[in-house]
Phi, psi and omega in degrees: 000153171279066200291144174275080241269130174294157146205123180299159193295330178286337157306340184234149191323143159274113137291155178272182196294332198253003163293125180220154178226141164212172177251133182241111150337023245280127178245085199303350181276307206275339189072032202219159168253154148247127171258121214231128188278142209272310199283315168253034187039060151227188193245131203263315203177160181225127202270176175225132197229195185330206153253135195041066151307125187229001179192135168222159181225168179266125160306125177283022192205331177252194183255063190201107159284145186243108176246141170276147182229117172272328171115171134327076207346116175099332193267229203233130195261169176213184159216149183256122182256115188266100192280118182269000167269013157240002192052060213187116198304141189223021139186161140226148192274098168337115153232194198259193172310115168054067168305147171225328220221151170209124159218184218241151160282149176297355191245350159060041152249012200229175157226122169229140199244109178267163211245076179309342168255006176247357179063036181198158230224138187251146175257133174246144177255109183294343160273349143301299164103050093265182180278145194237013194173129162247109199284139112319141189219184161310177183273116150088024179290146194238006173212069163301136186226126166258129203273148196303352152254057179031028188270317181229150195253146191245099159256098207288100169274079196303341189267266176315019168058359223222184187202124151286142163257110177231128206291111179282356168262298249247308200064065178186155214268137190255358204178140183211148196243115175270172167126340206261093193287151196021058160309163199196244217287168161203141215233116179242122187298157246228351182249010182085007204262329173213189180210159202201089168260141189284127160263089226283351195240356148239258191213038196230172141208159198259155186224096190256113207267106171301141174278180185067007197249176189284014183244008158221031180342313172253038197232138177285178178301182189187125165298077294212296193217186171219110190251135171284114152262215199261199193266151190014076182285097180280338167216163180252166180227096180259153180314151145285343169249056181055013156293317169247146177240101183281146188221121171266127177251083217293340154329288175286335156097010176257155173222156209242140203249133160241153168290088184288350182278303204264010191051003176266123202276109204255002151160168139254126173245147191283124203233341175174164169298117189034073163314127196232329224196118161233125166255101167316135181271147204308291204290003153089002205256350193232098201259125178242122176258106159272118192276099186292356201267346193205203163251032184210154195248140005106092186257152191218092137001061195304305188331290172263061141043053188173147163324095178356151180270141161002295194202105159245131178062028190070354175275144187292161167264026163188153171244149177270146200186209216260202154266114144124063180272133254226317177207165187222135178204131181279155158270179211298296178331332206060007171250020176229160195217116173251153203224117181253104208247124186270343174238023177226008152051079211187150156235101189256156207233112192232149165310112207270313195308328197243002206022047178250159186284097167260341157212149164266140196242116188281129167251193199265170189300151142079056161316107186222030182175147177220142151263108184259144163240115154236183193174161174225137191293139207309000000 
């Protein structure tokens, strides 16, 4: 059973009046979002969007979130644009066969969508809201990343075993790396300079030094290393500020630590039933791992290096939360930590200070990704 943690009203911030934040909820069974409000904790409304959502990201600039709808096996996917300040869908975008993935350019005008059953990458213009360039990729790609000085889109081809390189001002793939079985999650360092994909269907993850960044302008991309981890590495969890990088090793019940300066793997420890989903804490000090495999998510000491102990200062080394939990996200603040449980159809909702469970939130069925936005209104 679950306890549930008091908590007085003085625990949490006075917001001003025109201020709002909410987590948006992507329900991959139901066709639906749960909009869940960030400020007074609760389920604000469950919006109904495409078929199978399966990804969402927050605009870093306007007052508008983007889900991916992968569609109907076989048929054409979209993405539904969510104006948050009515909560309420304001377009939808046509896409290609089985979108799973999306991320945003910093100026947060450009989308690029990999379109895994069409074997290409859609560029979108968000202010227009349509696709303006369809790339060819690799087979089955299931992960685009645009680097944070927009230069280059880093494409994980889980079918094709591979990694694309795409020059994103030219559009068109400038480098391909093979080797990488079932690539899958990809993780880019905050100065552009490198990159880091899981190869999820062996034990590795590859490590790749970008052309275009400012400590090599005139060296094409290059493979820098092939790194040993755990047994299926399915996501990177990166430092914010790029020292390190964590690999949930869903096999191994482990998760894997990198050096991101040296390419160096500095141990793996064993952290929970199947590590599916790692998240940092802003301050570099805290890695929370979700074990889809249970009901708990897993806090790990980046400082000392090790799974947290029975009991420090009296705070638990693990939280209990719904079943099967599946994605993670802090709120803007970082003092409230949502937990996205895919088979108890649930968000639990935790306390960062005290890493206690204070509620549980019901969403729509097989919940499987979050976003939070906040922002404040005219």
């Amino acid at each position: 059973m679950l306890t549930l943690t008091a908590c007085s009203k003085q625990d949490f911030p006075q917001y001003p009046p025109n201020y709002r934040e909410y987590a948006y909820v992507t329900n991959g069974d139901s066709g639906t979002v749960t909009v869940l409000d960030v400020v007074n904790v609760r389920v604000d409304r469950e919006i109904s969007v495409g078929q199978n959502p399966v990804a969402v990201i927050a605009s870093p600039t306007r007052s508008e979130v983007y889900v991916v709808n992968s569609g109907a096996e076989g048929g054409q996917g979209s993405i539904s644009v969510i104006d948050a300040e009515k909560n309420a869908v304001a377009a939808t975008i046509p896409l290609h066969r089985k979108p799973v993935s999306i991320d945003l350019n910093a100026e947060g005008t450009l989308a690029y969508v990999a379109n895994s059953g069409s074997n290409s990458i859609s560029v979108i213009d968000l202010t227009a809201r349509q696709e303006i360039a369809q790339i060819g990729a690799g087979e089955e790609p299931v992960s685009a990343r645009i680097t944070p000085d927009g230069k280059t889109l880093v494409v994980a081809n889980r079918r094709g075993n591979s990694v694309s390189m795409i020059d994103a001002a030219a559009r068109r793939v400038r480098s391909i790396f093979d080797g990488c079985p079932g690539a899958a999650d990809v993780a880019i360092l905050p100065d552009s300079s490198k990159a880091f994909v899981a190869c999820s269907a062996g034990h590795q993850v590859m490590a790749i030094a970008l052309a275009n960044s400012k400590f090599s302008p005139a060296q094409p991309d290059r493979l820098e290393s092939m790194l040993d981890v755990g047994r299926a590495p399915v996501q990177l969890a990166l430092k914010p500020d790029g020292g390190e990088v964590f690999v949930s090793n869903s096999l191994s019940n482990s998760i894997s630590e990198i050096d991101t300066s040296k390419n160096d793997v500095g141990g793996a420890y064993m952290i929970g039933d199947d590590p599916v989903r790692g998240l940092v804490s802003s301050d570099n000090a805290l890695l929370y791992v979700a074990n889809f495999r249970s009901q708990y998510v897993t806090i790990y000491s980046i400082d000392e290096g090790k799974r947290l102990p029975t009991s420090i200062r009296g705070l638990p080394p693990s939280i209990h939360v719904g079943d099967g939990p599946l994605a993670l996200e802090f709120s803007s603040n970082g003092l409230l930590f949502f937990v996205v449980d895919n088979r108890s159809a649930d968000v639990a909702v935790v306390r960062t200070a005290t890493r206690s469970l204070f509620t549980i939130l019901p969403t729509g069925r097989s919940p499987n990704a979050i976003s939070v936005k906040a922002f404040k209104v005219p």
